[in-house]
C-alpha positions as protocol buffer text, in pm:
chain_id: "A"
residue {
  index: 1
  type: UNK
  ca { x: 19 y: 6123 z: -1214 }
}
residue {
  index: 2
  type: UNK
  ca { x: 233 y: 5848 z: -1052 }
}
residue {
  index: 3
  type: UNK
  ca { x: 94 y: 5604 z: -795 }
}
residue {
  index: 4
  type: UNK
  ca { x: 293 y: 5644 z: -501 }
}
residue {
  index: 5
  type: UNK
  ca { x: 440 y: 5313 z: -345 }
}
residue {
  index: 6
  type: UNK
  ca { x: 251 y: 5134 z: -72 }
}
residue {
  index: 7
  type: UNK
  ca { x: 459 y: 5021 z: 170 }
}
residue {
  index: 8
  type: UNK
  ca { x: 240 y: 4787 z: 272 }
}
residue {
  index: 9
  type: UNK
  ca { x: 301 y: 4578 z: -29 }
}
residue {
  index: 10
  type: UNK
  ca { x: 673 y: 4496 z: 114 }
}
residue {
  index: 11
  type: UNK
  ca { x: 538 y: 4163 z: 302 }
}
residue {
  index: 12
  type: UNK
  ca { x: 348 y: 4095 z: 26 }
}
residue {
  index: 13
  type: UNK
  ca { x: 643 y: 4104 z: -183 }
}
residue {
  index: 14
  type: UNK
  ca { x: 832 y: 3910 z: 36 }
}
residue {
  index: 15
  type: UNK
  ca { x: 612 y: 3631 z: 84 }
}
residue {
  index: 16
  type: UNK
  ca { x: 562 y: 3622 z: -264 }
}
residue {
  index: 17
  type: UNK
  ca { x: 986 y: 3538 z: -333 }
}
residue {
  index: 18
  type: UNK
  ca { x: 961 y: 3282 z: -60 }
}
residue {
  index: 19
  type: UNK
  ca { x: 683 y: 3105 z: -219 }
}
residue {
  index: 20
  type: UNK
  ca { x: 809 y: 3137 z: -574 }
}
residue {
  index: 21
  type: UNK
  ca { x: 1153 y: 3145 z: -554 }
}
residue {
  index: 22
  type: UNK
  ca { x: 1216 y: 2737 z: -452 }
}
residue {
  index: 23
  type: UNK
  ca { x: 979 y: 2648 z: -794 }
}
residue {
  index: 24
  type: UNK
  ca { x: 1177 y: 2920 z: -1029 }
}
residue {
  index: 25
  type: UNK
  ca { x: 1485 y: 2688 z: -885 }
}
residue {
  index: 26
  type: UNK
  ca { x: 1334 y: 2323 z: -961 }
}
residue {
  index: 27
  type: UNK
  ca { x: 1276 y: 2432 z: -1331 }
}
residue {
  index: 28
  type: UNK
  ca { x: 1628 y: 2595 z: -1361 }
}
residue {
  index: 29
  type: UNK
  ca { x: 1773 y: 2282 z: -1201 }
}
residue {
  index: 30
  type: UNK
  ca { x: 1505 y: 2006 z: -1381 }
}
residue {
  index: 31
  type: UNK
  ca { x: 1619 y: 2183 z: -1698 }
}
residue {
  index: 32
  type: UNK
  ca { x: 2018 y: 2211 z: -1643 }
}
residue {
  index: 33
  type: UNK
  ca { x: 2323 y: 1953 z: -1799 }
}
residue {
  index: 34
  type: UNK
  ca { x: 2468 y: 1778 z: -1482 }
}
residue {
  index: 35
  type: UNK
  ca { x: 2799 y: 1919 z: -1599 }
}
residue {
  index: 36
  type: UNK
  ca { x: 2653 y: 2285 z: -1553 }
}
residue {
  index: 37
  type: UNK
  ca { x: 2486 y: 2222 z: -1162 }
}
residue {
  index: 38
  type: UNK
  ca { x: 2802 y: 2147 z: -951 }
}
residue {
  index: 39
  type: UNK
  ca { x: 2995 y: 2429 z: -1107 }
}
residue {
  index: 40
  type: UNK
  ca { x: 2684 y: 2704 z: -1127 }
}
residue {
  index: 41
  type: UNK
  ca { x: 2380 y: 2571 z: -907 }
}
residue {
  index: 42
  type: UNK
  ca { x: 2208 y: 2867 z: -881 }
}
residue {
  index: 43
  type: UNK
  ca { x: 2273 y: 3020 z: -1200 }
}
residue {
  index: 44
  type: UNK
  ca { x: 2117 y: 2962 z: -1564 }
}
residue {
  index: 45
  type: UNK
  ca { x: 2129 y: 2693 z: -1789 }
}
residue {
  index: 46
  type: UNK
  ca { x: 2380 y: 2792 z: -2099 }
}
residue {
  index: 47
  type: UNK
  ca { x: 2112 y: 2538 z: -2258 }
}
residue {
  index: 48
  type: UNK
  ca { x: 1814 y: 2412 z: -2181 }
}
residue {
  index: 49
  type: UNK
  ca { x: 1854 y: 2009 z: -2166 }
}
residue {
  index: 50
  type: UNK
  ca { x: 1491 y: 1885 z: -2197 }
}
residue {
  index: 51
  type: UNK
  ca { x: 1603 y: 1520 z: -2218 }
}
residue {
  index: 52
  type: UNK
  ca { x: 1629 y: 1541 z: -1822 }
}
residue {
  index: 53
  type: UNK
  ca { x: 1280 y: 1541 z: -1821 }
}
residue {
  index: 54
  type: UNK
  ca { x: 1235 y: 1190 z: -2052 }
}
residue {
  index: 55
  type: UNK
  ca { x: 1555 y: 1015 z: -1828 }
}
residue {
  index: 56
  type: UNK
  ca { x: 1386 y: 1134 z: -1480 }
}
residue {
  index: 57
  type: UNK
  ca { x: 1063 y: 948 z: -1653 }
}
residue {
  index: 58
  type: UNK
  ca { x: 1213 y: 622 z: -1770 }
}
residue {
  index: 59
  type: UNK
  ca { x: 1456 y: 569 z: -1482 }
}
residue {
  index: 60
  type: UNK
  ca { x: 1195 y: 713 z: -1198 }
}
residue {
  index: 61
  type: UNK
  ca { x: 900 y: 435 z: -1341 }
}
residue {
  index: 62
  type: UNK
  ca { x: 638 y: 765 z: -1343 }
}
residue {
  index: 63
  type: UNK
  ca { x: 428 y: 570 z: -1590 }
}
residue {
  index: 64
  type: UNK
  ca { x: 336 y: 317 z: -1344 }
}
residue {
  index: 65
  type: UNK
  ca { x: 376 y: 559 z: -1076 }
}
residue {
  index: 66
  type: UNK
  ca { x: 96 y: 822 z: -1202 }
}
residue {
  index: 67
  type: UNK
  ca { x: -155 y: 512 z: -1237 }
}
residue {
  index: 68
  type: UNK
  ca { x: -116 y: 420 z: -874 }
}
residue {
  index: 69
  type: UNK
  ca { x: -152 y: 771 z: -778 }
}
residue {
  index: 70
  type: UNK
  ca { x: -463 y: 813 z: -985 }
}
residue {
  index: 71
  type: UNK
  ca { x: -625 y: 500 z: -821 }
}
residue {
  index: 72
  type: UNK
  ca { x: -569 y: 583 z: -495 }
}
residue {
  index: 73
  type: UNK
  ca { x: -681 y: 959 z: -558 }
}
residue {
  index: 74
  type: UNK
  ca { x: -1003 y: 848 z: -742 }
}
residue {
  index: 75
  type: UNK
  ca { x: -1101 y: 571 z: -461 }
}
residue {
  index: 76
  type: UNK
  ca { x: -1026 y: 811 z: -159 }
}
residue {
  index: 77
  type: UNK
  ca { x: -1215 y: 1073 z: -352 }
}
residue {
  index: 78
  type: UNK
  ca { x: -1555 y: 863 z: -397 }
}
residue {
  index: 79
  type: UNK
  ca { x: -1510 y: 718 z: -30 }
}
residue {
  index: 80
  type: UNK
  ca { x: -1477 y: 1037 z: 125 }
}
residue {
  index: 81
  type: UNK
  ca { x: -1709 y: 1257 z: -32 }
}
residue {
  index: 82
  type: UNK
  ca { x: -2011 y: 971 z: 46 }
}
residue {
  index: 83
  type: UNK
  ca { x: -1867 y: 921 z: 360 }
}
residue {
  index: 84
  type: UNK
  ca { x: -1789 y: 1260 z: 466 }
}
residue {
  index: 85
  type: UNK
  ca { x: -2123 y: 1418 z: 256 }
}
residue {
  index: 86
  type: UNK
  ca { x: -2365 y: 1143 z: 490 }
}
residue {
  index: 87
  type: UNK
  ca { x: -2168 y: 1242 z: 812 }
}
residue {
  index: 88
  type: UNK
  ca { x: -2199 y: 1643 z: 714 }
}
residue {
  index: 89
  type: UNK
  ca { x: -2536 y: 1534 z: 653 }
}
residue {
  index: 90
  type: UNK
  ca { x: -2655 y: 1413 z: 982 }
}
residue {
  index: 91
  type: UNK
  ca { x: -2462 y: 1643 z: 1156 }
}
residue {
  index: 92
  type: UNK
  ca { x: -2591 y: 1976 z: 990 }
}
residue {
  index: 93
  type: UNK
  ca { x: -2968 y: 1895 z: 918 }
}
residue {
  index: 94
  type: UNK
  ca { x: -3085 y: 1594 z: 1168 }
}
residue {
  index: 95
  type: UNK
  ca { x: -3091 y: 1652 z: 1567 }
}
residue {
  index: 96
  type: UNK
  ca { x: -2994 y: 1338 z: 1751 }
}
residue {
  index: 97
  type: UNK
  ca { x: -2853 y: 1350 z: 2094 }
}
residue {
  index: 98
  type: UNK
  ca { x: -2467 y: 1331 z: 2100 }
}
residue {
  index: 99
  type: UNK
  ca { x: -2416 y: 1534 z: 1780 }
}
residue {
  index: 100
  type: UNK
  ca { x: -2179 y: 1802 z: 1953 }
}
residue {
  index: 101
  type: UNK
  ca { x: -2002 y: 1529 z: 2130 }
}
residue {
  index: 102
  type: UNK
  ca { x: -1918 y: 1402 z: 1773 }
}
residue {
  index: 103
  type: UNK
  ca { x: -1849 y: 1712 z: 1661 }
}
residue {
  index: 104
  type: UNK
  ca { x: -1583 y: 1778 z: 1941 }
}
residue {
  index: 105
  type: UNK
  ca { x: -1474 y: 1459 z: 1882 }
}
residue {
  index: 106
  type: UNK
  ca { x: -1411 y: 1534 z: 1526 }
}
residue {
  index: 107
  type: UNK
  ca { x: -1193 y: 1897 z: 1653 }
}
residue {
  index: 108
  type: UNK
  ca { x: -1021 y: 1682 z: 1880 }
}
residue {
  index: 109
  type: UNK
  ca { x: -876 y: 1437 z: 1604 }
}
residue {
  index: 110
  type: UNK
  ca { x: -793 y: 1727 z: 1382 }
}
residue {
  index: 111
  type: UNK
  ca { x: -569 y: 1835 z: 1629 }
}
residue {
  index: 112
  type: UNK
  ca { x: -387 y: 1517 z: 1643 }
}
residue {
  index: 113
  type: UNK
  ca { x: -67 y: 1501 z: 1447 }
}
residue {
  index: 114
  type: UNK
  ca { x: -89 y: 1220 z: 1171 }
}
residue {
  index: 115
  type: UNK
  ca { x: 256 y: 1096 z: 1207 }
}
residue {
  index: 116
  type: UNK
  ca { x: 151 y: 974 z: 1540 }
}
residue {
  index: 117
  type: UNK
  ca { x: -88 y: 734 z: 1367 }
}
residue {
  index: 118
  type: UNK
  ca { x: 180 y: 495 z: 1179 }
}
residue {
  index: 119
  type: UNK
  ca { x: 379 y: 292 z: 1406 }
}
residue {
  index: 120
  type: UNK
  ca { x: 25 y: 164 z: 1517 }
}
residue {
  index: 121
  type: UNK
  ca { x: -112 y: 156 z: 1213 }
}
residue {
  index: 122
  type: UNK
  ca { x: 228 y: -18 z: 1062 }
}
residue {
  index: 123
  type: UNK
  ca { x: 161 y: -299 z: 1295 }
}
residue {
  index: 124
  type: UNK
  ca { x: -232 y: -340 z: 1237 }
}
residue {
  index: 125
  type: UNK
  ca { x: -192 y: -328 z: 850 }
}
residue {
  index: 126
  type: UNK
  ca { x: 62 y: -598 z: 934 }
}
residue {
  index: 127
  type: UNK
  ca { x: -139 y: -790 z: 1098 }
}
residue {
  index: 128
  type: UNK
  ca { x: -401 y: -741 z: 860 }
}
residue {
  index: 129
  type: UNK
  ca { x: -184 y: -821 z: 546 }
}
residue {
  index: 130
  type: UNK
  ca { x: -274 y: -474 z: 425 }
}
residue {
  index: 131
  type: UNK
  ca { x: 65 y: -354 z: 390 }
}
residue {
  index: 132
  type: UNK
  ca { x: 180 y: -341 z: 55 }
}
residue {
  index: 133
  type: UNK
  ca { x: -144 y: -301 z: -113 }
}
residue {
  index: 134
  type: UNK
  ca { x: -316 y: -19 z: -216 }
}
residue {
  index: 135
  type: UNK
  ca { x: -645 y: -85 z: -99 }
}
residue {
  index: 136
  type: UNK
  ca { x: -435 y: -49 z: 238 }
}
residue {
  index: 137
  type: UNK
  ca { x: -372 y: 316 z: 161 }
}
residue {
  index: 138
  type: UNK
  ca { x: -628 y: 434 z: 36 }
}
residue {
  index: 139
  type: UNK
  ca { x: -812 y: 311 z: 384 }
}
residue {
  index: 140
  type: UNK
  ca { x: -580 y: 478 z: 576 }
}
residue {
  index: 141
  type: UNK
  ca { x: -598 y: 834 z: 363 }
}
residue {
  index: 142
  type: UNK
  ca { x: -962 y: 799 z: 386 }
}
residue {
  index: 143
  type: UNK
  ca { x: -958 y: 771 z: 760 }
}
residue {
  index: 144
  type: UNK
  ca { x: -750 y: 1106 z: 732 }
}
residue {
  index: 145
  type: UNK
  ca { x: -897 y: 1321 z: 490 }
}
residue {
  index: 146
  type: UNK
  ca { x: -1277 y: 1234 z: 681 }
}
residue {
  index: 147
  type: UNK
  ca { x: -1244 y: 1495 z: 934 }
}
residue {
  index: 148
  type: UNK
  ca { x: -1187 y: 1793 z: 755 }
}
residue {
  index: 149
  type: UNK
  ca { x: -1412 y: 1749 z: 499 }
}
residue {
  index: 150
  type: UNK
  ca { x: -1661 y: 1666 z: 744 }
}
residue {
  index: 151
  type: UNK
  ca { x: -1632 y: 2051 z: 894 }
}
residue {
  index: 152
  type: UNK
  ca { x: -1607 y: 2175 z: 532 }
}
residue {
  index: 153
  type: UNK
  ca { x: -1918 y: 2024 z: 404 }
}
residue {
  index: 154
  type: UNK
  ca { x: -2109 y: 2050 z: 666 }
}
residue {
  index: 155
  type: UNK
  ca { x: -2031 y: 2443 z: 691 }
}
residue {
  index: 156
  type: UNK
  ca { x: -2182 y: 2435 z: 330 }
}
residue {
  index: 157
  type: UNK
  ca { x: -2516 y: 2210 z: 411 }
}
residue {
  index: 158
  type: UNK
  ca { x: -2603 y: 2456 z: 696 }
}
residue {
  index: 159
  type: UNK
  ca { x: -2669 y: 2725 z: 395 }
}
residue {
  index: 160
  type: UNK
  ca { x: -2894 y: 2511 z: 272 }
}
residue {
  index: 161
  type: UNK
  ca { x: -3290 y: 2597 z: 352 }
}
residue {
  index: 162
  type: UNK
  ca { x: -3464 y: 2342 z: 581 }
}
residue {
  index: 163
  type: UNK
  ca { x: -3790 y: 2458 z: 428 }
}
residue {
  index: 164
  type: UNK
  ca { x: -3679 y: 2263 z: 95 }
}
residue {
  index: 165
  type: UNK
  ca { x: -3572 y: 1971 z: 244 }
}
residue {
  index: 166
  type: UNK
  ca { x: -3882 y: 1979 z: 437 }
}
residue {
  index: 167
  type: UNK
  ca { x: -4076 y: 2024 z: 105 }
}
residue {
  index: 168
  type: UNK
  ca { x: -3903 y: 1727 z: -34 }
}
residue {
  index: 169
  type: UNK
  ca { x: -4017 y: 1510 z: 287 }
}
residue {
  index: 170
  type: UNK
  ca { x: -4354 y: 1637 z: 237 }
}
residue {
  index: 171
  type: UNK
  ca { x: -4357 y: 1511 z: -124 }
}
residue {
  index: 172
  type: UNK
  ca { x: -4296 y: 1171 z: 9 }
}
residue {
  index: 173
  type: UNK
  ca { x: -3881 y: 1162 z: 18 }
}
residue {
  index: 174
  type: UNK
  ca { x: -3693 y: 930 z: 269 }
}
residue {
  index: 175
  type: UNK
  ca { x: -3392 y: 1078 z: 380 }
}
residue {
  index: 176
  type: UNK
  ca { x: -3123 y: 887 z: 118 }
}
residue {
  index: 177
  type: UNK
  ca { x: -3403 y: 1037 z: -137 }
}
residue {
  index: 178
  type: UNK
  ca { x: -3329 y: 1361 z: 39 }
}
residue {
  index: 179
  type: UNK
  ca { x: -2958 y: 1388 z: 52 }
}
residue {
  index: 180
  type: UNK
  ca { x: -2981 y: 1210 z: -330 }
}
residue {
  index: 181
  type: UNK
  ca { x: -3212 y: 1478 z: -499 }
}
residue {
  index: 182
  type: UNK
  ca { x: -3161 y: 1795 z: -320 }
}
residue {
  index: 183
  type: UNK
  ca { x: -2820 y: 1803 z: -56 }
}
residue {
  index: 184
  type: UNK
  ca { x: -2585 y: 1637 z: -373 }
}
residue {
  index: 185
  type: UNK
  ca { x: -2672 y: 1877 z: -603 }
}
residue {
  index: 186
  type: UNK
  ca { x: -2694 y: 2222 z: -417 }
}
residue {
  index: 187
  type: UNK
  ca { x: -2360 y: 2114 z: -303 }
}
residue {
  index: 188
  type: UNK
  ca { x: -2178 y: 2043 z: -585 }
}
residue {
  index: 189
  type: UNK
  ca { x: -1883 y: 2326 z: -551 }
}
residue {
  index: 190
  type: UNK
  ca { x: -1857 y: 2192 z: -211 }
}
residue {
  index: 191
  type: UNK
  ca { x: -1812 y: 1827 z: -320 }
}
residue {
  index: 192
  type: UNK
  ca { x: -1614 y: 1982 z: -626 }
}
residue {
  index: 193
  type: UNK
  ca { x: -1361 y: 2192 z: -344 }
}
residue {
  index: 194
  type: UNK
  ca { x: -1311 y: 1852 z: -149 }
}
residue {
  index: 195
  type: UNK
  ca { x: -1250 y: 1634 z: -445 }
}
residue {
  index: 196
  type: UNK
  ca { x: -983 y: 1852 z: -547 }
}
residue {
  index: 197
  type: UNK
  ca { x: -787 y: 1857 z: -183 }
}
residue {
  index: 198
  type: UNK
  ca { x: -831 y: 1534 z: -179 }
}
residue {
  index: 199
  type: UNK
  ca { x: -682 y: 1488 z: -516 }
}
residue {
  index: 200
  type: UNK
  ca { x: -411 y: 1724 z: -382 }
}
residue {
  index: 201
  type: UNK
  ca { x: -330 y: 1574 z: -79 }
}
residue {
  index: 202
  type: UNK
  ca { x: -305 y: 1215 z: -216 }
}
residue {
  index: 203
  type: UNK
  ca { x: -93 y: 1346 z: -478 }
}
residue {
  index: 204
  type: UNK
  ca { x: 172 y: 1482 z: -269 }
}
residue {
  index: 205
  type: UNK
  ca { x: 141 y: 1240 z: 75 }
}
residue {
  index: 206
  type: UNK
  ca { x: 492 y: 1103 z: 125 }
}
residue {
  index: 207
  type: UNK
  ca { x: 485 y: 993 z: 453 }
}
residue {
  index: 208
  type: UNK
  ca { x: 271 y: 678 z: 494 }
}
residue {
  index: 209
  type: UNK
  ca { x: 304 y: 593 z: 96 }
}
residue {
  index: 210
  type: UNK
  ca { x: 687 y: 566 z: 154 }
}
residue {
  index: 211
  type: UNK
  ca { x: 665 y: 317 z: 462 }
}
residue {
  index: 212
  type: UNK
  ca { x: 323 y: 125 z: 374 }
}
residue {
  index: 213
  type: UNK
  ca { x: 400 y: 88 z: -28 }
}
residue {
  index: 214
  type: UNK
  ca { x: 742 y: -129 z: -77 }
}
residue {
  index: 215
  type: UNK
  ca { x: 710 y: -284 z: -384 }
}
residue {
  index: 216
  type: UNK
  ca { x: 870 y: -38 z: -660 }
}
residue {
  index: 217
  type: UNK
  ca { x: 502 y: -112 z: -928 }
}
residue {
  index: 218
  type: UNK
  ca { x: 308 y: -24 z: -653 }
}
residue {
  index: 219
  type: UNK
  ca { x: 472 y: 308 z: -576 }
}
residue {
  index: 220
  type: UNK
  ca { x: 334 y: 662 z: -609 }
}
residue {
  index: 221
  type: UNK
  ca { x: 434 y: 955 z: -786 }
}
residue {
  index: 222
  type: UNK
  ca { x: 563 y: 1138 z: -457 }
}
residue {
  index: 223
  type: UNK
  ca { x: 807 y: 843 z: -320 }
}
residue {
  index: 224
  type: UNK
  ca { x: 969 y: 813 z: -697 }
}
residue {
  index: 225
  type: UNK
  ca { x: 1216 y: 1100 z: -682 }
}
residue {
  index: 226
  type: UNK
  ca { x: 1402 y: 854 z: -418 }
}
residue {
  index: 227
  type: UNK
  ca { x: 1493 y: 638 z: -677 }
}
residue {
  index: 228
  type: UNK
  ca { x: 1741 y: 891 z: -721 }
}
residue {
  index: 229
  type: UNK
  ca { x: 1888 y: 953 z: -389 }
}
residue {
  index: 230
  type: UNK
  ca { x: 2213 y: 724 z: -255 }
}
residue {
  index: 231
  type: UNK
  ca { x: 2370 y: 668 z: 40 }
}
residue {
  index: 232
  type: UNK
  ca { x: 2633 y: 919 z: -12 }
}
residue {
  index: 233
  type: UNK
  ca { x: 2520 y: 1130 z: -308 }
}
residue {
  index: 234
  type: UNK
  ca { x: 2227 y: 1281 z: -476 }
}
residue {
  index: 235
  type: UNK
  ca { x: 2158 y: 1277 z: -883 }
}
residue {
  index: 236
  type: UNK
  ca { x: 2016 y: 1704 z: -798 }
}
residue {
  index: 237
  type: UNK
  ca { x: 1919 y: 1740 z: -1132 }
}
residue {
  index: 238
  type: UNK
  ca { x: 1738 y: 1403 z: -1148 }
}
residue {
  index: 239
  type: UNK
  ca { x: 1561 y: 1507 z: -827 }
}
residue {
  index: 240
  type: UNK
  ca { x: 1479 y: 1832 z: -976 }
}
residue {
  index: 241
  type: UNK
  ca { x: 1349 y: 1725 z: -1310 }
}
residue {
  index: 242
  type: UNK
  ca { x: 1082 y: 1425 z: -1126 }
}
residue {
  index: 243
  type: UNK
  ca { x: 977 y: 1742 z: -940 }
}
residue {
  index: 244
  type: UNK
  ca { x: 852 y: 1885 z: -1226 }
}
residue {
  index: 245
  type: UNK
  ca { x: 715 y: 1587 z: -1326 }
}
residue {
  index: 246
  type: UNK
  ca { x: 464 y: 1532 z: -1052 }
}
residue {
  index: 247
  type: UNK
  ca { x: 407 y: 1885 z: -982 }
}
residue {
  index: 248
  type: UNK
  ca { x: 292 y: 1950 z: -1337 }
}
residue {
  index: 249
  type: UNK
  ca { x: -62 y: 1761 z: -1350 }
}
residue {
  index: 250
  type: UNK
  ca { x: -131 y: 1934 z: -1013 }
}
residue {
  index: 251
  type: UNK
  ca { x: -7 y: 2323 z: -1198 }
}
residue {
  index: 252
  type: UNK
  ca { x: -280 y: 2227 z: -1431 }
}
residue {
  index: 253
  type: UNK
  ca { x: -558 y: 2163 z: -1288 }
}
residue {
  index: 254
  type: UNK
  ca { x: -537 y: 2421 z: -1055 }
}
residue {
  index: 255
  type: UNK
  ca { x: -494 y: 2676 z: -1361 }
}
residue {
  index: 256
  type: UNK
  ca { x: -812 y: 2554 z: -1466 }
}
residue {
  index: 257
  type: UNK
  ca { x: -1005 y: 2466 z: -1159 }
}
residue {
  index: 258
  type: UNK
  ca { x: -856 y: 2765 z: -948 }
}
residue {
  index: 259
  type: UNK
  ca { x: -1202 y: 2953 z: -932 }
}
residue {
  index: 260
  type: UNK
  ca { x: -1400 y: 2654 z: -835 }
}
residue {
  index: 261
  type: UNK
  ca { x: -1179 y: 2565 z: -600 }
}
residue {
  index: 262
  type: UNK
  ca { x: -1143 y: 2914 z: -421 }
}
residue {
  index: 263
  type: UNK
  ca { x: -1527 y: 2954 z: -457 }
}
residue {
  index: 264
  type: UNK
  ca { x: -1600 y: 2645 z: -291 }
}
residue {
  index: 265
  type: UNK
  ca { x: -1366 y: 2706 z: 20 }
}
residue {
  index: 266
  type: UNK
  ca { x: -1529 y: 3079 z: 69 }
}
residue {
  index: 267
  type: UNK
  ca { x: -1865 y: 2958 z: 16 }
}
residue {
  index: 268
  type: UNK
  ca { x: -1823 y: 2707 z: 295 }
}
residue {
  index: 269
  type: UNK
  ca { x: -1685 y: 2931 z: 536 }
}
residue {
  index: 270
  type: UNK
  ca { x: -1909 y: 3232 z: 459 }
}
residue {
  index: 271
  type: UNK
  ca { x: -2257 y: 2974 z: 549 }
}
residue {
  index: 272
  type: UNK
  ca { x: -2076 y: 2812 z: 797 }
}
């Protein structure tokens, strides 16, 4: 016997061509001859032209690019997670007076668009010959990504039993000891989940990478694809091929990391 058709589905359905249908397009385009996409954009490649791929590399720098992008991903990574885990920390497990009023404060900045932050920030970095520099933006996606993961770890650390932190005290544990030995470990999907948003988020910022990084070696992957933009025309296949370029690494390793990542982010939300 037939299922019958859930209507229900139809959003589902919907949402699901929305969300697919603009990557199905940046492979038929990355993989298209130039001569094919003014004449049949949306249609399919009579052949599939793979040296788009190897050109978008060479001219686009990508080499360089996805060591940049690496550094600043693995520094911002390490700074927020001991950052953000010590902050979660104190804020989860220690009572000190003016915890909540760092905790709204926290809310409050999430709610803060981060484009307002650059013209400021353009003029400190300035002044503080960090523009140009890497170190420069990795401070200034640290400062960003601290928040968040703040709220997300610290939903995870209240899960955690007092009574075996308290056992660890009793056993003659400072606090570091504490949050070294016991809060580290227990959370390690947690840490896991915010490494890889991190890694996510660093990977695809445009924004302040494109006005605080202007020397083309010090460039990241997501600012490359401009090399081929112009004034009065666009290379669309170019464009489309460094697309798949930097979204492949991050196709990936969420393939492979999907469950960790998903179990992490329910985790945190279910203790919190």
């Amino acid at each position: 016997m037939s299922r019958r058709f859930d209507w229900r589905h139809i959003p589902l359905i919907i949402g699901l061509f929305f969300a697919i249908g603009p990557l199905l397009l940046l492979f038929n385009n990355g993989f298209k001859p130039r001569d094919e996409f003014m004449s049949n954009p949306l249609g399919f490649p009579s052949r599939l032209a793979y040296g788009n791929l190897i050109e978008a590399w060479n001219k686009g720098e990508y080499g360089q690019a996805f060591i940049n992008s690496f550094i600043v991903g693995a520094a911002c990574i390490i700074i927020v997670c001991i950052c953000a885990g010590l902050a979660a920390y104190a804020l989860s497990k220690l009572e000190f007076k003016g915890s909540k009023l760092i905790m709204g404060m926290l809310l409050f900045t999430l709610a803060i668009p981060t484009g307002l932050f650059l013209v400021p920030l353009f003029f400190i970095w300035k002044h503080l010959n960090l523009m140009d520099t890497l170190h420069g933006i990795i401070l200034i996606y640290s400062a960003i990504f601290l928040p968040f993961n703040i709220f997300l770890l610290r939903s995870f650390f209240v899960g955690i039993p007092n009574e075996l932190l308290d056992s660890a005290r009793v056993d003659g544990c400072n606090e570091l000891q504490v949050i070294s030995k016991m809060i580290f470990p227990l959370a390690q999907p947690a840490f896991l989940t915010v490494s890889l948003l991190i890694g996510l988020w660093t990977w695809n910022e445009f924004f302040f990478a494109n006005a605080f990084l202007q020397s083309n070696e010090l460039k990241t992957v997501s600012t490359r694809y401009l090399v081929f933009t112009g004034r009065f025309s666009n290379d669309w296949t170019m464009i489309s091929a460094a697309g798949i370029i930097t979204i492949f690494p991050i196709i990936i390793l969420y393939v492979f990391l999907q469950r960790r990542f998903i179990e992490g982010l329910t985790e945190g939300s279910l203790k919190g």
